[in-house]
N, C-alpha and C positions, 0 to 999 in steps of 0.2 A: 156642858161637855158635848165633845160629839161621838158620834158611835154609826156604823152601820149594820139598816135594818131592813128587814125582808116584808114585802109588802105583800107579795101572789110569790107562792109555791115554783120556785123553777126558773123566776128571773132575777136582773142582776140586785144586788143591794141596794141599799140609798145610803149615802153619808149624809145626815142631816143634823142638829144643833137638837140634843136631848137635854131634859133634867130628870136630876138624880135629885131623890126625896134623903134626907140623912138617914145615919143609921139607925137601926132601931133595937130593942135590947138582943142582946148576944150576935150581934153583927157589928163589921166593919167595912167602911170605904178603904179601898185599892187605888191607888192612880198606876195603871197600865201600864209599865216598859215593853211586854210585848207579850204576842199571843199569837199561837200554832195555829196551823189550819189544820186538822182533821176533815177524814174522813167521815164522822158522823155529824160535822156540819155540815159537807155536802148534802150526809141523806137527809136532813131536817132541812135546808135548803128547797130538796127535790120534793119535799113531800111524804118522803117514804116513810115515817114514822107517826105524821098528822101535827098536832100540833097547834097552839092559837097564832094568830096572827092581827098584829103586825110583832115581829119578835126579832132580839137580838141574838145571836147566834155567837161561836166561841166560848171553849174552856180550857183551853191550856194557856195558863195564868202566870208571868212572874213582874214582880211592882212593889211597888212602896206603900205603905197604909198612909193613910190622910186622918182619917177620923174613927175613932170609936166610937163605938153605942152603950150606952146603961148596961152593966154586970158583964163585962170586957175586964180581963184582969192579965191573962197573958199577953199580950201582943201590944205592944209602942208605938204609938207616931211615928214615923220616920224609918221603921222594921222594914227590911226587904226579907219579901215571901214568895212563895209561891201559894198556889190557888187552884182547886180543883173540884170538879162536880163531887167529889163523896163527901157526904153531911154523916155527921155522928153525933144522935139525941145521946147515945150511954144509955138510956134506958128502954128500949123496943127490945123483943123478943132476939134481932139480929144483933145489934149491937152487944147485947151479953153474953151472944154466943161466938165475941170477935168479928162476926163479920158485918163490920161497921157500913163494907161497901153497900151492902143490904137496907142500911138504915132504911126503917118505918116511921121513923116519927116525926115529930112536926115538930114546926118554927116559927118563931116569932114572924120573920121579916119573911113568911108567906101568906101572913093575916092580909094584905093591903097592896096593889101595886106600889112599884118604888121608882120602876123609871117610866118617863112619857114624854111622846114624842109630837107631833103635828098631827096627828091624829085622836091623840089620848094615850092611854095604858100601853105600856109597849111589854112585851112577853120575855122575861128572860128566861132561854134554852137552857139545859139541861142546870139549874140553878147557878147561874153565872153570867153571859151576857159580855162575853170578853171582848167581843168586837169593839169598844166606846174605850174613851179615853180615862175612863172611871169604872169602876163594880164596885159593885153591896155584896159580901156575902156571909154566910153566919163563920164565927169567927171558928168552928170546927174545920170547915174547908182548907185551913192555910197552915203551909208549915215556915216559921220562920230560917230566913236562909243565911248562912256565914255570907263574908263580904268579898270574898276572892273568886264568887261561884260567877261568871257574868247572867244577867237577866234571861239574855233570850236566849239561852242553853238551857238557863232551868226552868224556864216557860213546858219544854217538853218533858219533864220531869211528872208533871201535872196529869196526864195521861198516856200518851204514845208511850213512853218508855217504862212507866208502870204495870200498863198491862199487857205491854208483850211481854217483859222481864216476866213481873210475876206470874204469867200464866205457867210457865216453864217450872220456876223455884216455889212457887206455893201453893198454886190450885194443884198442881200434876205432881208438886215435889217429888223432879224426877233425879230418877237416883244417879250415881257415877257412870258411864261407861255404859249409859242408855243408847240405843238406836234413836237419832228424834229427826222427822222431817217437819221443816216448816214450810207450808205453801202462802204466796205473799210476801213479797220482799220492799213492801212499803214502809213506812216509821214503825208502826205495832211488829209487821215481821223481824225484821233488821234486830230490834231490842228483843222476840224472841229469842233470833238466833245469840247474844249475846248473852241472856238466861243461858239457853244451850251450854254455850265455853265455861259459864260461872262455874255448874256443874259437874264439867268433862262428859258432854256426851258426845258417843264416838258410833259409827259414823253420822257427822251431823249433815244432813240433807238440806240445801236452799232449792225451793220450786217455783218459777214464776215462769212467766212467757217474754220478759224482752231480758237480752243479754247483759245489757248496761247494768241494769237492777242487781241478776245475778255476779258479775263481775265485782259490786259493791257487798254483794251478800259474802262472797270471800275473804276479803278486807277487812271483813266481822266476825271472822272467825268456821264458818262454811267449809265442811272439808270435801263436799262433793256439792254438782250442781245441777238442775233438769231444768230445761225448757220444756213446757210442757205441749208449746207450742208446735212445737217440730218431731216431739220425742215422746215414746207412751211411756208417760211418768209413772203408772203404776209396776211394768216389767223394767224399768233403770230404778227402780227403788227395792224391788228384790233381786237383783241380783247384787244393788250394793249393801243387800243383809242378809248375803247366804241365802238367797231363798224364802227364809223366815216372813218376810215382813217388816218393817218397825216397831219397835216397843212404845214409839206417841208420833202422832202426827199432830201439827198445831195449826190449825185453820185459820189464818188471820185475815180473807175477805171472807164479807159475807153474801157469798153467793151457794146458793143452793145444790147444786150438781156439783159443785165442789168438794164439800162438804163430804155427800154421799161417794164419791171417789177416795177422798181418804181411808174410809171405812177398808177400802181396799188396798191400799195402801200397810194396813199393821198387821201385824202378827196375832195369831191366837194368844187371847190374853193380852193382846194391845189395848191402846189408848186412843181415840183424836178428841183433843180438845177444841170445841166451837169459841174462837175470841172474836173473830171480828164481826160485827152485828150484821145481819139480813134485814131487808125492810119487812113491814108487816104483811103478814100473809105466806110466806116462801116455809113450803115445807119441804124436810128432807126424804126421799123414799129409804128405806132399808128392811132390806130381808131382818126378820125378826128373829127368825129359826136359826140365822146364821149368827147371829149377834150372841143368842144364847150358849148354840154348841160351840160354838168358839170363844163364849165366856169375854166379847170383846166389850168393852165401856166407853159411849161418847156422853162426854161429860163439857157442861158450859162455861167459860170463865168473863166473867166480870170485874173489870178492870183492875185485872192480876189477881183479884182477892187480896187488894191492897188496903192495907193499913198505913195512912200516909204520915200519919207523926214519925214512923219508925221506919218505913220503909223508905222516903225519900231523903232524909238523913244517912240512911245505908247507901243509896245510889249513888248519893254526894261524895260521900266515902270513897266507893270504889269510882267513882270519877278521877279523881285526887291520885289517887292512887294508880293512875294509867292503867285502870283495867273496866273502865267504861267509855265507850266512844257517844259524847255527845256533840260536839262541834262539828261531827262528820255529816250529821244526821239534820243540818241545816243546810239547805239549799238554794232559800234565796229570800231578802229582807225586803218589805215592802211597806211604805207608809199606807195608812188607814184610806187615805183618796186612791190607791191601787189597789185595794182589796179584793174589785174585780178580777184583777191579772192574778194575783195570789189564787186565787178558786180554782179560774182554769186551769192556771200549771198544775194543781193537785186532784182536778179532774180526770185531767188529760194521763196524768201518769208517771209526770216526765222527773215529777219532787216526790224527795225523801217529806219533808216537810221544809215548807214556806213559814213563813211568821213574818205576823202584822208586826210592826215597831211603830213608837211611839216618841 
C-alpha cells in the first residue's frame, strides 16, 4: 500500500510504498475512501504533541473493510464504515463509567508494530494512521455506515463533527434557549455551532477573525457574529447578552490567551468549554478568586464525549434528515500524491476541511 509519512517534525510528508502486517485478533483492515485533514494532524506534524517518529498521521476515516482478524464477529468484508481514534476495551474503569472516549485499556494490535516502511516500524498517530491507502484498527473504532451516506462526508463524521457537536449536546448539555459563544469557526467550530441550533440556543454567538469563516458560521445557523480582529469580542459579546455574559463559551482552537479571554466572555455561573487541543506546555492564566465568587466552570471536552456506535448513527440521522450540514463542511478533495497542498490549505486557514481521496 502506500500512505504518507513524516519523517522530521515540521516538514513535508513522504508518499512512499508501505506494508501492512494483517489483522490481528479484534482488529480489522480498512481500504481508505477518504480521510480529513485535521487540525491535530498539523500539531503532530509540527511537533507540538511529541511523538515517535517516522509516523503516519490521519484519523478521520470512512472505507470499506478488507479483512478481519480472529474473534471479529460484527463487521463484514465489504461493510462501509467509518473509523475513528476512540477504542473501547468495555472493561477499564472509563469505559464503565460510559466514557469510552477515555478508554484505558489495551489491545491486541498494540503488542507489535503492524505497519513499515523504508525505514522499519512506522508509528501510527493517534491509533489509526489514515493517511495510506489501508488501516488496521481494533474493530471498536468503526461504526458501520448505511449505503446512501457518501464516503467522504462521513470521513468527517469520525471526529470534526463529533466533537464539536458533542461538546455543545453532551459534555456541556446545554440547555434550550442558552446564551453560547463559539470562538473558531474551523470544522470542530462550524459543528459546534450546529450542536448550538440542535438545542435552540439563543443568542448564538460565531467568533473568529477572518470574515469569509464568519459569513459561513451564519449559514450554520450563527445569529450574531464578532471579529475578533477588528472588534473587542469580549464588550460585542455582552452587549449581545444584556450585559450578563454568556451562559457557555466553546473554545475550539487551542490557543492559550484565548482560552483565558473567554473566561471573560460568560456570565456568573457561566461555562467555557476547552475543545480544541493546545500543544504541550500552553498554560492558561486565571484569577482564581474570580472563578470561585463568580461560581464560573472551565471544563474540557474530548472528542464530544462521544460514544460513536450511537452517536454517529444519530448524526447520520439528523444528516438525512436536513438538519445536519456535512457537504458544506468539505472544501476541497485531494489525491494522497497532494497531501502536501491539503496541509497548507488547512494550515493556512483558508479550508473548513480538505480530505485525502482515495
Amino acid at each position: 500500500m502506500r500512505g504518507a509519512v513524516c519523517y522530521q517534525f515540521g516538514e513535508a510528508l513522504e508518499v512512499e510504498e508501505l506494508e501492512l502486517r494483517p489483522p490481528t485478533t479484534g482488529s480489522i483492515t480498512v481500504k481508505v475512501a477518504a480521510c480529513g485533514v485535521c487540525h491535530s494532524d498539523l500539531h503532530y506534524i509540527d511537533g507540538a504533541w511529541g511523538g515517535e517518529l517516522p509516523a503516519l498521521y490521519g484519523h478521520e476515516i470512512a472505507g470499506t473493510v478488507t479483512e478481519v482478524g480472529p474473534g471479529v464477529s460484527q463487521l463484514l468484508i465489504g461493510q462501509r464504515v467509518a473509523a475513528s481514534l476512540i477504542r473501547r476495551c468495555g472493561s477499564c474503569p472509563f469505559c464503565r463509567r460510559g466514557q469510552s472516549f477515555l478508554c484505558s485499556g489495551t489491545f491486541a494490535l498494540d503488542a507489535e508494530p503492524h505497519v513499515f516502511g523504508r525505514t522499519g516500524p512506522v508509528w501510527t498517530a493517534m491509533n489509526t494512521g489514515g493517511f495510506a491507502e489501508y488501516v488496521t484498527v481494533d474493530q471498536s473504532q468503526v461504526v458501520a455506515l448505511p449505503p446512501d451516506i457518501p464516503l467522504t462526508v462521513a470521513s468527517l463524521l469520525s471526529c470534526g463533527v463529533i466533537t464539536g457537536y458533542g461538546a455543545v449536546t453532551k459534555t456541556a448539555s446545554v440547555p434550550g434557549g442558552s446564551s453560547v459563544v463559539v470562538i473558531g469557526m474551523g470544522g470542530v467550530g462550524l459543528n459546534a455551532i450546529q450542536g448550538a441550533v440542535s438545542v435552540g440556543a439563543s443568542p448564538l454567538i460565531a467568533v473568529d477573525i477572518v470574515d469569509d469563516k464568519l459569513a459561513v458560521a451564519e449559514s450554520f445557523g450563527a445569529t450574531a457574529t464578532v471579529n475578533s480582529s477588528t472588534d473587542n469580542a469580549i464588550e460585542t459579546i455582552m452587549d449581545l447578552t444584556n450585559g450578563q455574559g454568556a451562559d457557555y463559551a466553546f473554545v475550539t482552537v487551542g490557543i492559550g490567551p484565548v482560552i483565558a479571554q473567554a473566561v471573560e466572555m460568560i456570565r456568573p455561573g457561566g461555562t467555557v468549554v476547552v475543545v480544541g487541543m493546545p500543544a504541550d506546555g500552553v498554560m492558561v492564566p486565571a484569577e482564581a478568586a474570580n472563578l470561585a465568587d463568580r461560581s464560573q466552570s472551565i471544563v474540557g471536552s474530548k472528542m464530544g464525549s462521544s460514544t460513536i456506535a450511537n452517536d454517529i448513527p444519530h448524526l447520520i440521522d439528523e444528516y438525512r434528515a436536513g438538519r445536519l450540514k456535512l457537504d458544506e463542511l468539505v472544501s476541497g478533495e485531494f489525491a494522497l500524491d497532494d497531501i502536501n497542498e491539503a496541509i497548507d490549505g488547512a494550515r493556512a486557514g483558508t479550508a473548513l476541511r480538505n480530505v485525502i481521496v482515495f
